[in-house]
MIZA-81871 format. One record per residue (C-alpha): x negated, y negated, z negated. Coordinates in Angstrom, 2 decimals, decimal comma, padded with zeros to 5 digits. Each point is the difference from the previous one (the first is absolute). Layout:
<lokes>
       u       v       w
       X       Y       Z
...
</lokes>
This chain:
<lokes>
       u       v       w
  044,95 -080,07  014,77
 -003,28  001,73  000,31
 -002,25  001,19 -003,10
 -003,66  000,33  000,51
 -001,81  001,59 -003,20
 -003,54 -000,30 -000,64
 -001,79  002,28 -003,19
 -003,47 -001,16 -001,24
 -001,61 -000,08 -002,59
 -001,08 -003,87 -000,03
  002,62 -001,71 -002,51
 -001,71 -003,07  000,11
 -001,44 -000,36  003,81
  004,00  000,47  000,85
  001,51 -002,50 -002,87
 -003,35 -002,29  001,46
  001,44  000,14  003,31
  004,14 -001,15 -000,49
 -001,92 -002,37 -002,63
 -001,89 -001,48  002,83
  003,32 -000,48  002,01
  001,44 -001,72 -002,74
 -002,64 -002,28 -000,53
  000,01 -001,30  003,21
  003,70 -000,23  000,41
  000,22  003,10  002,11
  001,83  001,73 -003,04
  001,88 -000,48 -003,05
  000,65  002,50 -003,14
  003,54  000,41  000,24
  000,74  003,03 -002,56
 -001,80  001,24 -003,09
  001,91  003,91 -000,96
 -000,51  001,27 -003,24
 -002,63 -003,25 -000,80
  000,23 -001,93 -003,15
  000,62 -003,00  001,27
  001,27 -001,62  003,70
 -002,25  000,16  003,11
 -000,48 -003,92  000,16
 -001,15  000,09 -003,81
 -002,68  002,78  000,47
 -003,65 -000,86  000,46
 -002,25  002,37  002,30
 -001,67  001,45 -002,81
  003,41  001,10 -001,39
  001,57  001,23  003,10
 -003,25  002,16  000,34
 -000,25  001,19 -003,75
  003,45  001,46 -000,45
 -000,44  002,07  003,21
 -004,13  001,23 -001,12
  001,59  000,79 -003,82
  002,32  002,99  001,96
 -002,80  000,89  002,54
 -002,15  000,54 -003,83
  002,58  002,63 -000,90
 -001,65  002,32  002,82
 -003,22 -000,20  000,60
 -000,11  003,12  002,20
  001,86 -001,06  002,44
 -001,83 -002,23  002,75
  002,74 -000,72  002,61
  002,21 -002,08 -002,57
  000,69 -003,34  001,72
  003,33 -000,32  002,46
  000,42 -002,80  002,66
  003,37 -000,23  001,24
  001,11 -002,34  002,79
  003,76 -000,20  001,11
  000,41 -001,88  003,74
  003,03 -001,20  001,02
  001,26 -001,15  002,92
 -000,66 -003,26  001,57
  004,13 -001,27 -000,26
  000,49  000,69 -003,33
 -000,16 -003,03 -002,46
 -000,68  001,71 -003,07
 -000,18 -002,10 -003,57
 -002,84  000,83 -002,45
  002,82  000,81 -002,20
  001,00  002,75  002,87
 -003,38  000,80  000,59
 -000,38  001,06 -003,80
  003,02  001,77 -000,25
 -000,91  002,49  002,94
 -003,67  000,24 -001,51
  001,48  001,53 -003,31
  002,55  001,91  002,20
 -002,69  001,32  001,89
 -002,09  001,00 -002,81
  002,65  001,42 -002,11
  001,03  002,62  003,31
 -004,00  001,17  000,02
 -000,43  000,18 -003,90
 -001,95 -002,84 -000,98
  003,09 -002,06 -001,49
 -002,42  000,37 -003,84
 -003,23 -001,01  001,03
 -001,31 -003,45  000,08
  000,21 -001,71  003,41
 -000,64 -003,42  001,68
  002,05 -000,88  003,09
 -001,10 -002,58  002,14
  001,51 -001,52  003,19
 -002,34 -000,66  003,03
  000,68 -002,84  002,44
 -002,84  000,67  002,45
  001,89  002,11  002,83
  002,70 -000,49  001,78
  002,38  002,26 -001,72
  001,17 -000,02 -003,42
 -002,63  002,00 -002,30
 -000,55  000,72 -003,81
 -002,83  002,02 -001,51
 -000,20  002,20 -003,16
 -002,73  000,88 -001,93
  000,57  002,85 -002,36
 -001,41  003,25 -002,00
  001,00  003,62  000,17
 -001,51  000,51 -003,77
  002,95 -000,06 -002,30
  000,20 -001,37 -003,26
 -000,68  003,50 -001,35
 -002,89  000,47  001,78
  001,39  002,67  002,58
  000,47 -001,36  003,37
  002,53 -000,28  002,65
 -001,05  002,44  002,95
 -000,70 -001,79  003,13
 -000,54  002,99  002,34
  002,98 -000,98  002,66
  001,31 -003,15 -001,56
  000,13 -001,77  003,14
  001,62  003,00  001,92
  002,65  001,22 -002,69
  001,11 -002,58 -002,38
 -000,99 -003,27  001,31
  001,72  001,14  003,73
  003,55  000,77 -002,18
 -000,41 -002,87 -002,13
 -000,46 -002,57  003,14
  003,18  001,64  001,99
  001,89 -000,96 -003,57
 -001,31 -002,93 -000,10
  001,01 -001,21  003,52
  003,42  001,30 -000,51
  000,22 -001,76 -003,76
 -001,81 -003,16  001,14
  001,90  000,09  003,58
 -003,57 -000,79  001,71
 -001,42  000,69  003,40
 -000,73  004,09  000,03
 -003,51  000,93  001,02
  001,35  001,49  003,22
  001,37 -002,75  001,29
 -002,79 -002,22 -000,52
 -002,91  002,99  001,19
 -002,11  000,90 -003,24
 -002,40  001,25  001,55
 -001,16 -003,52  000,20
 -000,71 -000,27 -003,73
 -001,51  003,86 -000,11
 -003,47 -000,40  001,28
 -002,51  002,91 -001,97
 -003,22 -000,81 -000,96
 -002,92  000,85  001,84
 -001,61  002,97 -000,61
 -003,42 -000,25 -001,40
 -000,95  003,31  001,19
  000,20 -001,53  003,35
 -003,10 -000,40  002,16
 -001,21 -003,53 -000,23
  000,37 -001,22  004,42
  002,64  002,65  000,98
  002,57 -001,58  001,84
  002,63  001,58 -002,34
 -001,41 -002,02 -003,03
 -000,25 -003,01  002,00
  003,39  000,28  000,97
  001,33  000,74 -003,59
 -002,13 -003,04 -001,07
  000,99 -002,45  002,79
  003,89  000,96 -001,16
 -000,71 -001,16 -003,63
 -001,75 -003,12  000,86
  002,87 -000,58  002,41
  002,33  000,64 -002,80
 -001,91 -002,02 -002,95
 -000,77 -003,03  002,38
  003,85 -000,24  000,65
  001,09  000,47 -003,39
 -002,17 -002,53 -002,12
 -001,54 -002,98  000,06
 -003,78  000,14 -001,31
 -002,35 -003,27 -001,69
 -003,04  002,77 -000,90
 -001,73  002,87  001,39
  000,77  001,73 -003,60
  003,96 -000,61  000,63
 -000,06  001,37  003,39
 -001,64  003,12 -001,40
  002,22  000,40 -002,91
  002,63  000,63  002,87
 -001,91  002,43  002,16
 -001,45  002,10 -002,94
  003,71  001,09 -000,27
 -000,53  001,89  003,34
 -003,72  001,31 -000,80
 -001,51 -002,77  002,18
 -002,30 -002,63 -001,15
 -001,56 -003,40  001,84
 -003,93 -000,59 -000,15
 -001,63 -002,97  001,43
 -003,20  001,73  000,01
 -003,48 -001,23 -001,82
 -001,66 -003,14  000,22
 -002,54  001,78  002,86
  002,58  001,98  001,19
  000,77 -000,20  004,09
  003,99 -000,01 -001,51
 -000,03 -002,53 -001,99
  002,56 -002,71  000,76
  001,34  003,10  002,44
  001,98  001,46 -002,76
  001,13  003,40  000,79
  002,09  002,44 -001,54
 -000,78  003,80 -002,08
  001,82  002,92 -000,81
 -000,64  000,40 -004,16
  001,11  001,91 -002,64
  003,39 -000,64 -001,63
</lokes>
């Protein structure tokens, strides 16, 4: 299993996004933790307001939204019910088995995927650090789970294939480093999901700083689409 973790601070651009997958049948809601009600009897508004009432418990802090996807390996036929079950595992092993949290499972790729969407603000208002999630607790909490869970480890299926960084904005727009870094996330994205809209394909590549513009009506790019560095 591989973990990718994404921190923002755009609650509903990120719900918007598995939303999107769902209403096109890319997706389905398969787990609802610490939600009134089920996943398949919450509306969008709903999902969305019991997340933003936390993320009003602490205003100060800006980076408050958390994006979790969990990959598994292509051979493994994993049940929703299975999928759910690892989500909360995985959550409860980083420290987010209180807070409000959506699960849904993605059937885009060509490997078993689910994606979480999350807050770090607690119901007290104090919120779960996030400096070296992905390095400390989520990196013990996936070695559990692949021993618990008896799934494919990460280093037998090569991680690094699901642990592509976003690219620097700082870069200099035409340096062959940032058009490498960008070629490798459309490369990734591309292979990964199926896109209907120009606004769905960026959804995906905003994840990695990147963004796709068509250009202006007068422009000499337009209907040559090309692709920016931007700001996470």
């Amino acid at each position: 299993m591989v973990a990718v973790i994404h921190t923002s601070s755009r609650l509903r651009s990120v719900l918007q996004y598995n939303e999107n997958k769902l209403e096109h049948g890319y997706a389905e809601c398969i787990s609802a933790i610490n939600y009134p009600k089920d996943a398949d009897a919450l509306s969008f508004d709903q999902k969305l307001n019991r997340i933003q009432w936390q993320l009003a418990l602490n205003k100060r802090t800006k980076v408050n939204t958390v994006h979790v996807s969990l990959n598994f390996d292509p051979s493994e036929k994993l049940s929703k019910e299975q999928l759910a079950e690892i989500s909360k595992a995985y959550l409860k092993g980083i420290g987010f088995e209180k807070q409000p949290a959506l699960v849904y499972e993605h059937r885009d790729a060509g490997h078993p995927h689910v994606h979480i969407v999350t807050t770090n603000i607690k119901a007290d208002g104090s919120r779960i650090s996030l400096h070296n999630l992905g390095k400390n607790q989520s990196e013990k909490t996936r070695k559990e789970i692949e021993i618990d869970f008896g799934l494919v480890t990460a280093q037998d299926r090569k991680a690094q294939e699901f642990t592509l960084k976003p690219v620097s904005i700082k870069a200099e727009y035409g340096k062959s480093e940032t058009k490498k870094a960008i070629a490798n996330v459309l490369d990734k994205v591309l292979n990964e999901y199926k896109f209907t809209t120009m606004g769905e394909l960026n959804a995906a590549l905003n994840h990695y700083n990147v963004a796709a513009d068509i250009g202006s009506e007068d422009s000499d790019q337009k209907e040559q689409w090309h692709l920016i560095p931007c700001a996470g």
